[in-house]
Every structure is written in structure tokens, then in C-alpha cells.
C-alpha positions as CSV (number, residue, x, y, z in Angstrom):
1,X,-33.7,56.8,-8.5
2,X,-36.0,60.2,-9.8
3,X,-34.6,61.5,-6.4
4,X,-30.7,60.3,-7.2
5,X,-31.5,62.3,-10.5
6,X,-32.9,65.3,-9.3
7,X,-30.0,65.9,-6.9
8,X,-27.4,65.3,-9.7
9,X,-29.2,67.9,-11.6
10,X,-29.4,70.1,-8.9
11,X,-25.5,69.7,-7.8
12,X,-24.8,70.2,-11.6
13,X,-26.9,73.5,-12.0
14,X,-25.1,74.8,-8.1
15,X,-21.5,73.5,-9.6
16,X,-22.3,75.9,-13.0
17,X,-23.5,78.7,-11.4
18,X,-20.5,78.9,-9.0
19,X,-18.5,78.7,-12.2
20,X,-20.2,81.5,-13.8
21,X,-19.6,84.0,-10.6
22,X,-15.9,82.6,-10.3
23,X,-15.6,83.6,-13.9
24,X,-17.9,86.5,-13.9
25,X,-15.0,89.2,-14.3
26,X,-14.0,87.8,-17.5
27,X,-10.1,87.9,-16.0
28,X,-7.7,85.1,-15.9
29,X,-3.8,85.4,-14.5
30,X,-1.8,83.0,-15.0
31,X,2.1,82.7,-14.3
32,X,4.8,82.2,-17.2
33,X,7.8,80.3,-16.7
34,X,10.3,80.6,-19.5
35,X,13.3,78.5,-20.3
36,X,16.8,79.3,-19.5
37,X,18.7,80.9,-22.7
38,X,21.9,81.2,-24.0
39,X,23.4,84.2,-22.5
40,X,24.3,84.6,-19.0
41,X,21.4,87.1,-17.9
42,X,19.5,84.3,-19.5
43,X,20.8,81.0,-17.5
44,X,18.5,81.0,-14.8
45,X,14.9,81.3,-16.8
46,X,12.6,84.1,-16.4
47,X,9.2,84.9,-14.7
48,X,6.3,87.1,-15.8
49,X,2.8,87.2,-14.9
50,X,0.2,87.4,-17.8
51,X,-3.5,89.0,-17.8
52,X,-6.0,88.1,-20.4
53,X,-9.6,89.7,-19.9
54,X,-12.4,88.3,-22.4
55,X,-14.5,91.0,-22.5
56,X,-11.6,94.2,-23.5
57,X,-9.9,91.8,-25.3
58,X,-6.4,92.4,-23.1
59,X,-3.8,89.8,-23.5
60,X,-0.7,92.0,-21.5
61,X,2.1,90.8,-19.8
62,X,3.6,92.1,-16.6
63,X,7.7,91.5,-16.3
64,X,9.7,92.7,-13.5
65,X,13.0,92.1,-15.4
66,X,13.3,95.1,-17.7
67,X,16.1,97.8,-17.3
68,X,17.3,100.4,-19.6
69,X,20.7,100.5,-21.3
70,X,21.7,104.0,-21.2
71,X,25.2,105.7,-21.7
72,X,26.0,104.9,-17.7
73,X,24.9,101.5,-17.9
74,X,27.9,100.1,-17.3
75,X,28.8,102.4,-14.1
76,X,25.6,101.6,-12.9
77,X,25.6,98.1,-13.1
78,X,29.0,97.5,-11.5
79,X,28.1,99.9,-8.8
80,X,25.2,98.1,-8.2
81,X,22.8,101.1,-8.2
82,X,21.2,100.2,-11.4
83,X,17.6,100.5,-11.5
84,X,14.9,97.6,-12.8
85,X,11.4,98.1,-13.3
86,X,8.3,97.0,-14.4
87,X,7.9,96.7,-18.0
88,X,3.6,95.9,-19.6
89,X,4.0,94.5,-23.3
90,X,1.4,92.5,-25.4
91,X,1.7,88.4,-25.1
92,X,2.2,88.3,-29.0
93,X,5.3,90.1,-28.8
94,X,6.9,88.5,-25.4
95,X,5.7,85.7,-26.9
96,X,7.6,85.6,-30.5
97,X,10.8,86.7,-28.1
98,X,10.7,83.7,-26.5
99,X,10.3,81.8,-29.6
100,X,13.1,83.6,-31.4
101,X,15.2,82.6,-29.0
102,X,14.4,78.9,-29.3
103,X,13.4,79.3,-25.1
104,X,9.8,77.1,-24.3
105,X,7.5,78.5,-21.8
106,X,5.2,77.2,-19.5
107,X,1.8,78.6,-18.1
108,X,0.1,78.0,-14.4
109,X,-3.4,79.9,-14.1
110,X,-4.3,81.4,-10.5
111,X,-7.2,79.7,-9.0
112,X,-8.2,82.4,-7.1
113,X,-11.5,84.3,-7.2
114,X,-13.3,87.0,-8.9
115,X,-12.6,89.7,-6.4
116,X,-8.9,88.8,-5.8
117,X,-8.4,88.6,-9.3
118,X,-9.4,92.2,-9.8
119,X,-7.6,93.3,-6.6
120,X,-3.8,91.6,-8.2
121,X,-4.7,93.1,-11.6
122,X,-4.9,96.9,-9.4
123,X,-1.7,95.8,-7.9
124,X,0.0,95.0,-11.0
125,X,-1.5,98.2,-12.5
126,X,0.1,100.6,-9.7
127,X,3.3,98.7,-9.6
128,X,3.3,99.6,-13.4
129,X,2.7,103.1,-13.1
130,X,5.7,105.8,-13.8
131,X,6.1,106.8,-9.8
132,X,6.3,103.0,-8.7
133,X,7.8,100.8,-11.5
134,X,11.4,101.2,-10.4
135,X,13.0,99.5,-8.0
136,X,16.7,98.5,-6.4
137,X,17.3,94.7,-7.6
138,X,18.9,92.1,-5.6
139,X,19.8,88.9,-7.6
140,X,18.5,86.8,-4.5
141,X,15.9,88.5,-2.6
142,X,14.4,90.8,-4.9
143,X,14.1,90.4,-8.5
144,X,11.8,89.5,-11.4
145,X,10.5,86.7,-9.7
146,X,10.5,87.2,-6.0
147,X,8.4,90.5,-6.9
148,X,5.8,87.6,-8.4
149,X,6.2,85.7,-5.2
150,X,5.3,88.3,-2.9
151,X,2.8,90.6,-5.1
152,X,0.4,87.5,-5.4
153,X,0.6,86.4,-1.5
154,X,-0.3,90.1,-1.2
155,X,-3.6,90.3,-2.9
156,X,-4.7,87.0,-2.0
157,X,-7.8,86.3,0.1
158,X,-6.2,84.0,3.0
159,X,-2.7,82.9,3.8
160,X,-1.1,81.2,0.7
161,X,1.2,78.0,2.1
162,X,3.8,76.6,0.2
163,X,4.7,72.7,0.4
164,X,8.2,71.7,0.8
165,X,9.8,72.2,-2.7
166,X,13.8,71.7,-1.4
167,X,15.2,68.2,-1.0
168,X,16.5,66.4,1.7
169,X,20.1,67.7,1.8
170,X,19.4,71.8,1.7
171,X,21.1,73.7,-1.0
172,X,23.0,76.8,-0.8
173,X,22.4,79.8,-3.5
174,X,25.9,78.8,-4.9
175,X,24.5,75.1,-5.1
176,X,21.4,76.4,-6.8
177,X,23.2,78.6,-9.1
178,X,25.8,76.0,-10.4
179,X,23.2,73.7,-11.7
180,X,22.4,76.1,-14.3
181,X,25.7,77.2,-15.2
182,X,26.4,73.1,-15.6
183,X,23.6,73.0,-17.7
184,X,24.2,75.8,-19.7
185,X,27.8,74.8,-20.2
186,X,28.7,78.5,-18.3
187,X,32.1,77.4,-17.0
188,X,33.7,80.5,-17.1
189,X,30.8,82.6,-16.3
190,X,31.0,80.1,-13.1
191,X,34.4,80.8,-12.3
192,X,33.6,84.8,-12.9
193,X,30.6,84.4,-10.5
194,X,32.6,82.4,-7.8
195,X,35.5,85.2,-8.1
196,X,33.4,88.1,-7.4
197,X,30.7,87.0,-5.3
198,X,31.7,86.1,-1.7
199,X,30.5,83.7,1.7
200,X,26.7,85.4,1.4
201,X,26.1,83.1,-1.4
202,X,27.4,80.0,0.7
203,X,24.0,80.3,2.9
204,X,21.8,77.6,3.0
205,X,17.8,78.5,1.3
206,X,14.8,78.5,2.8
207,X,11.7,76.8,1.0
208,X,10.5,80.7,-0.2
209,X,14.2,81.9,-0.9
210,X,14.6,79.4,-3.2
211,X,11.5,81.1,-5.2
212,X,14.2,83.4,-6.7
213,X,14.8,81.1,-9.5
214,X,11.7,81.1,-11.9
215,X,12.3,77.5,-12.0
216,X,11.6,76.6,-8.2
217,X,8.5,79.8,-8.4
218,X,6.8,77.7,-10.9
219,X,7.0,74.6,-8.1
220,X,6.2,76.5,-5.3
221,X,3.2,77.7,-7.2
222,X,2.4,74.5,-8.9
223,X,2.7,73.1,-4.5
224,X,0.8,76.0,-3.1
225,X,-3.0,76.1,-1.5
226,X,-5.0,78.8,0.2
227,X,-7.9,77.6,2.3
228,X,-6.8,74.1,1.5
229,X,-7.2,75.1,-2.3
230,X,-4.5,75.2,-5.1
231,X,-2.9,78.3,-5.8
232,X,-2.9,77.4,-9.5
233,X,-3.6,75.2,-12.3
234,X,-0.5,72.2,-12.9
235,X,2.4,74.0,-15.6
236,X,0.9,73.3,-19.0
237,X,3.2,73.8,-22.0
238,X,2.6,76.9,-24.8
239,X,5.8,77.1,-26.3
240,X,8.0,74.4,-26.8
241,X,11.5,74.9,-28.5
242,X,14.7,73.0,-28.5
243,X,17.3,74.5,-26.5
244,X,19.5,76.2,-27.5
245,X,22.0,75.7,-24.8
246,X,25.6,74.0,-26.1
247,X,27.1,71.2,-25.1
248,X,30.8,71.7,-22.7
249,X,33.3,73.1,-24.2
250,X,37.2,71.7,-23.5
251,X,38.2,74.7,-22.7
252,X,37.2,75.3,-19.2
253,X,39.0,77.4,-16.4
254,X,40.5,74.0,-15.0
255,X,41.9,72.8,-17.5
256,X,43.2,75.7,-18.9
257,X,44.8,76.8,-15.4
258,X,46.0,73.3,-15.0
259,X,47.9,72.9,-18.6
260,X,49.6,76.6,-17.0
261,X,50.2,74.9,-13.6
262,X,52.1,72.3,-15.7
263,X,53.8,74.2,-18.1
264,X,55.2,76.5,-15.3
265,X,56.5,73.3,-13.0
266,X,58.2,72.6,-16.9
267,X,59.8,75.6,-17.5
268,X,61.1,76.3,-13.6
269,X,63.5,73.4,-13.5
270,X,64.5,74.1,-16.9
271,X,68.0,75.4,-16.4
272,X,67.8,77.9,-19.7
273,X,67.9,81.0,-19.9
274,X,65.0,81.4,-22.3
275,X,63.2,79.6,-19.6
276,X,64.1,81.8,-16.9
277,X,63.7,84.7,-18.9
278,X,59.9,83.8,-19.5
279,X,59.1,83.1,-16.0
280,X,60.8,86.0,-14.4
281,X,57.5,87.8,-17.3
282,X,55.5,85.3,-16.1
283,X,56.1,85.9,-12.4
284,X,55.2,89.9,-13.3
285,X,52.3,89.2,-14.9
286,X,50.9,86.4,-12.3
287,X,51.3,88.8,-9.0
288,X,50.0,92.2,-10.7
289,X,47.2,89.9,-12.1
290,X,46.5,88.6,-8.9
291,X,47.2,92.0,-7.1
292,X,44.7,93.5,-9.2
293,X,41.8,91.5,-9.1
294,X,42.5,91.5,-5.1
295,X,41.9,95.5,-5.7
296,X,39.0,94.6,-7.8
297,X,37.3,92.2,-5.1
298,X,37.8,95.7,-2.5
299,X,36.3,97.4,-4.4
300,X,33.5,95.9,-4.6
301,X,33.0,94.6,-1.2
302,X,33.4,98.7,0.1
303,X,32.3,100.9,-2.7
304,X,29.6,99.0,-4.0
305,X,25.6,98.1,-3.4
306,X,26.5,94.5,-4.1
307,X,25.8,93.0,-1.2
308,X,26.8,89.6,-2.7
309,X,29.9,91.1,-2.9
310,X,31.2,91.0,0.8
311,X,32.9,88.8,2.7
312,X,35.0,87.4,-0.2
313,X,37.4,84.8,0.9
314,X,39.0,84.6,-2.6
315,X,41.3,88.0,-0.9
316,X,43.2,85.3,0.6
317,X,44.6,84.0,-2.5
318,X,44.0,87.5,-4.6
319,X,46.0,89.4,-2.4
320,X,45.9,93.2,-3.3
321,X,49.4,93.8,-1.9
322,X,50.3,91.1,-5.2
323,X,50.3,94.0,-7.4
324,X,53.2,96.4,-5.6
325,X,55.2,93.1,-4.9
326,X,55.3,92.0,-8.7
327,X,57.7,94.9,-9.4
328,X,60.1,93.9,-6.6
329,X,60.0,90.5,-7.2
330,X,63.7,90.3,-9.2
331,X,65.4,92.1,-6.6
332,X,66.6,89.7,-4.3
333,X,66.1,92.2,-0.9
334,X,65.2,90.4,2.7
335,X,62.0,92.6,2.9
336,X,60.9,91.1,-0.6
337,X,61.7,87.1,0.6
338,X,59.9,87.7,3.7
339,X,57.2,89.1,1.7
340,X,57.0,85.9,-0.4
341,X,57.5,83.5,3.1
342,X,54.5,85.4,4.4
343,X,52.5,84.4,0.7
344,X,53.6,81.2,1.1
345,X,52.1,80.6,4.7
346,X,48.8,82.1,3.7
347,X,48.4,79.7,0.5
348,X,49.3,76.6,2.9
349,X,46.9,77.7,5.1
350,X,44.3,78.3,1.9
351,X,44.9,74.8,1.2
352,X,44.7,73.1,4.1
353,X,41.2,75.1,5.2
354,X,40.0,74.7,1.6
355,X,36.9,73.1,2.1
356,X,36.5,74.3,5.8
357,X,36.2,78.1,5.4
358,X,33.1,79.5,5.0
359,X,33.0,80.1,1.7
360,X,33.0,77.4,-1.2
361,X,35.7,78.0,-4.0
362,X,36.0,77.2,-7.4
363,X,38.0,74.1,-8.1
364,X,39.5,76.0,-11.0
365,X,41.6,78.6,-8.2
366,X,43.4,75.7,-6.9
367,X,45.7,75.5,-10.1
368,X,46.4,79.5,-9.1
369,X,46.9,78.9,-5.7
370,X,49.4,76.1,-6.4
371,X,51.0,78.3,-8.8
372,X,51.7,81.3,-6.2
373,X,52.9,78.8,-3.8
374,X,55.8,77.2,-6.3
375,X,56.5,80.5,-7.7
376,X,57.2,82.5,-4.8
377,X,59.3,79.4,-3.2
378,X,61.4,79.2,-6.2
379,X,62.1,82.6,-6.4
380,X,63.1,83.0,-2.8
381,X,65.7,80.0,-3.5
382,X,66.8,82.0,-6.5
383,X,70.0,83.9,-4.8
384,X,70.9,80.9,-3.1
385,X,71.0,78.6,-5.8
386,X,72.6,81.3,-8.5
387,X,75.1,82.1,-5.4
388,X,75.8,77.9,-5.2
389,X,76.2,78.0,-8.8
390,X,78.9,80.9,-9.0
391,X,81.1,79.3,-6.2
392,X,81.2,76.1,-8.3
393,X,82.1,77.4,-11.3
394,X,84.7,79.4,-9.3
């Protein structure tokens, strides 16, 4: 029994002293995980990585998601040339942010050693400094917290391995995406997202890639081991605050575009003139609408950095060429019903490949779709039928 003793006391002093040269820097880092937020740049959570150190007294935070709003913001950002970098603030201050904007926030501390702690905090330091903070963001591969991801695999003593954190049926970045914009009742941020963004987001994740939403980082880390050893602590909550995401709103792009689709089918076999008055404006507005956004969607497939961008299937519905028709549309040429045959074939063929192309579409563009279709068949019918209906009143 003495000898049981002696050995626990023994195992107890070893366990304390390998404690005390684990902890002998005096430096913790730990990962936050914040809580999506109201506005869109907030839907999908954030990431930081905080850095206490006893003996200075440091409590900093390191966040990869700061930008500056300058008077070319706006160029910038749709060009897709506008610079992030990283941004060090005080925990107190990121801190009362997050709590003045009712988001909760979660904490995993890095297992990892003395001498790897020191060698991230370097990392962090020189990533931080004026020559090296900036960098080229990509929504999906490189952003505030991919940067985590790969910064701490890095400066990590061994080869960090990260368990299986996708289920069964793999997700595409589009799938990922829309359960936040669900959540955060971001319907028509949805349908902006799905309208600009093209088949590159239809791509099926890998385990890491999914790491680009703070929310599947703080699993991967909370599923991670080097040399057979966690990563980090299990998420422990610091700030918790009710959400402040709303609940859905009725007015979402389907049913909006719908309530059009029906009014229009109203109004074109109304035999008014009011009625055709308003859809012959309607028919402008609807194909230099469409035309437009078409131009929009080139342009930022070919003269943009937006990778996401390319590849955008919603040009066969958004037709560019829309926009120089909508001003012919009235005058009852051959060149301008052959136009409208051509439209008609392409949004048949839309409809019948809808959920075989490779790109998934909003539900919300069918209603459009539809609407192009029984717009530009009407309108070729129009001379016949007004012909028809001067030879009988003849």
C-alpha cells in the first residue's frame, strides 16, 4: 500500500511539473467563434484568434476580417480588388462589439506546447505587421477564417488531422451558404447571391474547405489531434446573447415574383386597352431589366477578380441581347418575332434542364423565366390576332 502511495505521489508531482513547463511561457491562444449577425457581411459568423499572456498582461485579438472603407470602396469591392488585412485590437473592445450587437461567442484554447505557442504568436505578429497584413480575399478559400486554419497547421509541431466534420450526403458551398441565409431570414440577399454568383459555387466541399465558415472551423478544431492529441480545448461559452436575427418575412422573392407572374397572365387576356397599354410598359421594363442584369452578370464574369463570378448559367435566362430587343418589341418586324421564337426556345430548354445543368438556381427565377416565355409568345401572336380582329369587324 506505502508503495501504491508513493507512486501516486510521484505520478502527481511528474503530472505538475509537466504542467508547469507546458505553461511556463505564461501564453494561452485560444480560438473565438462568434455568432452570425444581422447584416449580410454578418450571416455567416466570424473567426479571430485571441492571445492572453499572464505575465505582460496582453489580452489582444488577432482578426483577419478588417478592411477599410475609403472613398473607392465601392469600385473596389465590385471589382473584386479590395484589399483585407489583419487588424490587433484589445479583447475588451472586440469583446463589448460583440455584445452590442446581441452576437454570443465561443472560445476553444490550443493545446499545444510552450514552444509552438511562442512560434504562432511570431506568426501572428509578422502577419500583423504594415508590409504583410494585406492580402487579396476569396469568400471561399481565403478569408478571415481559412487564414486561422492554415496559420495554426503552420506553426504546429507535427501534422494536425482533422476528423470528418461533413455528413453523409456532401454539401456544396451553395448548400452551405443557404443554411444561413434560411436562418437569418436573408431571402433576398439569397436570391442576390444566387444571381451573381455562378456554377463555382455548385462544387461539392472537402472536409478543410468547409473550414471557410467559422462555424464548421470551430468543429474542425473542436475534432482535430496532433500526435494523437487534441488540437484544442471543447467550445466553452463567454458571451451569450439572444439573437438578434428576425423571423421570415412574407415578402420573399417568390412570392413577390409569383403575385407578378399572376397578375401578368390577368392582365394579358384582358381585352382592354388599359390592360394592353400596361403590359406593352411592362414588356419594356421586363426585357431591358433582364437585358441589363445579363450585362451586369458579363461584367463580372470578364472584368472582374470574382472568381465566383464565372460560369453563370443565370445568362441563359438574363440574356444581354434583352436590353436592345425591349425597344423593338412593339414593332411587329420578322427579325423581331424570330428574335422572340429564339427566347422562347432557350427558356423551354431552361426549364426542361432546370435541375440538370450544372448550376443550382433560385426557385424564385422560375416566376421570371415563365414570364419571358408567355410574354414573348403573346406578343408574337399580337399582329395575327389584331389582324383577325380587323377582318371581323370588317
Amino acid at each position: 500500500m506505502k508503495k501504491f502511495f508513493g507512486f501516486l505521489l510521484l505520478f502527481t508531482i511528474s503530472v505538475s511539473y509537466v504542467q508547469a513547463q507546458h505553461d511556463s511561457c505564461h501564453l494561452q491562444i485560444s480560438l473565438l467563434t462568434c455568432a452570425p449577425g444581422e447584416e449580410l457581411y454578418s450571416t455567416f459568423g466570424h473567426s479571430a484568434l485571441r492571445v492572453q499572456e499572464r505575465a505582460s498582461g496582453i489580452d489582444i485579438i488577432f482578426n483577419y476580417g478588417t478592411f477599410q472603407f475609403g472613398p473607392d470602396f465601392y469600385k473596389k469591392f465590385v471589382r473584386g480588388k479590395l484589399l483585407y488585412y489583419v487588424s490587433i485590437e484589445e479583447f475588451s473592445s472586440f469583446r463589448e462589439q460583440y455584445q452590442f450587437e446581441s452576437r454570443s461567442m465561443q472560445e476553444q484554447i490550443l493545446q499545444l506546447s510552450c514552444t509552438d505557442k511562442q512560434q504562432l504568436f511570431a506568426a501572428l505578429k509578422t502577419n500583423a505587421a504594415e508590409a504583410n497584413k494585406y492580402y487579396r480575399y476569396d469568400f471561399l478559400f481565403d478569408n478571415c477564417s481559412t487564414r486561422l486554419r492554415d496559420i495554426v497547421k503552420a506553426n504546429t509541431t507535427g501534422t494536425v488531422r482533422f476528423a470528418n466534420i461533413l455528413p453523409a450526403k456532401i454539401p456544396t458551398f451553395r448548400n452551405l451558404l443557404y443554411t444561413y441565409l434560411d436562418n437569418g431570414g436573408q431571402h433576398w440577399s439569397k436570391f442576390g447571391i444566387d444571381l451573381l454568383l455562378g456554377s463555382r459555387l455548385d462544387i461539392k466541399v472537402t472536409n478543410e474547405q468547409a473550414m471557410f465558415l467559422p462555424d464548421y472551423l470551430l468543429k474542425g478544431f473542436a475534432n482535430a489531434s496532433v500526435s494523437s492529441k487534441p488540437l484544442a480545448s471543447p467550445p466553452q461559452t463567454i458571451l451569450q446573447m439572444p439573437t438578434p436575427l428576425r423571423g421570415n418575412s412574407i415578402l420573399q422573392p417568390m412570392v413577390v415574383l409569383s403575385a407578378l407572374l399572376l397578375l401578368v397572365i390577368i392582365l394579358s387576356f384582358m381585352p382592354s386597352v388599359k390592360a394592353q397599354k400596361a403590359l406593352a410598359f411592362f414588356d419594356f421594363l421586363l426585357f431591358l431589366i433582364l437585358g441589363l442584369t445579363g450585362c451586369l452578370l458579363i461584367f463580372m464574369w470578364t472584368a472582374t477578380d470574382h472568381a465566383l463570378c464565372k460560369n453563370n448559367y443565370n445568362l441563359l435566362w438574363a440574356l444581354p441581347t434583352h436590353a436592345a430587343a425591349a425597344f423593338f418589341l412593339r414593332s411587329n418586324g420578322k427579325l423581331i418575332s424570330y428574335y422572340l421564337l429564339a427566347t422562347i426556345v432557350v427558356q423551354a430548354f431552361l426549364v426542361v434542364g432546370w435541375i440538370f445543368l450544372p448550376q443550382e438556381f433560385n426557385l424564385a427565377f422560375l416566376p421570371l423565366v415563365l414570364l419571358v416565355l408567355l410574354r414573348s409568345w403573346l406578343i408574337i401572336l399580337k399582329p395575327f390576332n389584331h389582324g383577325t380582329s380587323e377582318r371581323a369587324a370588317a
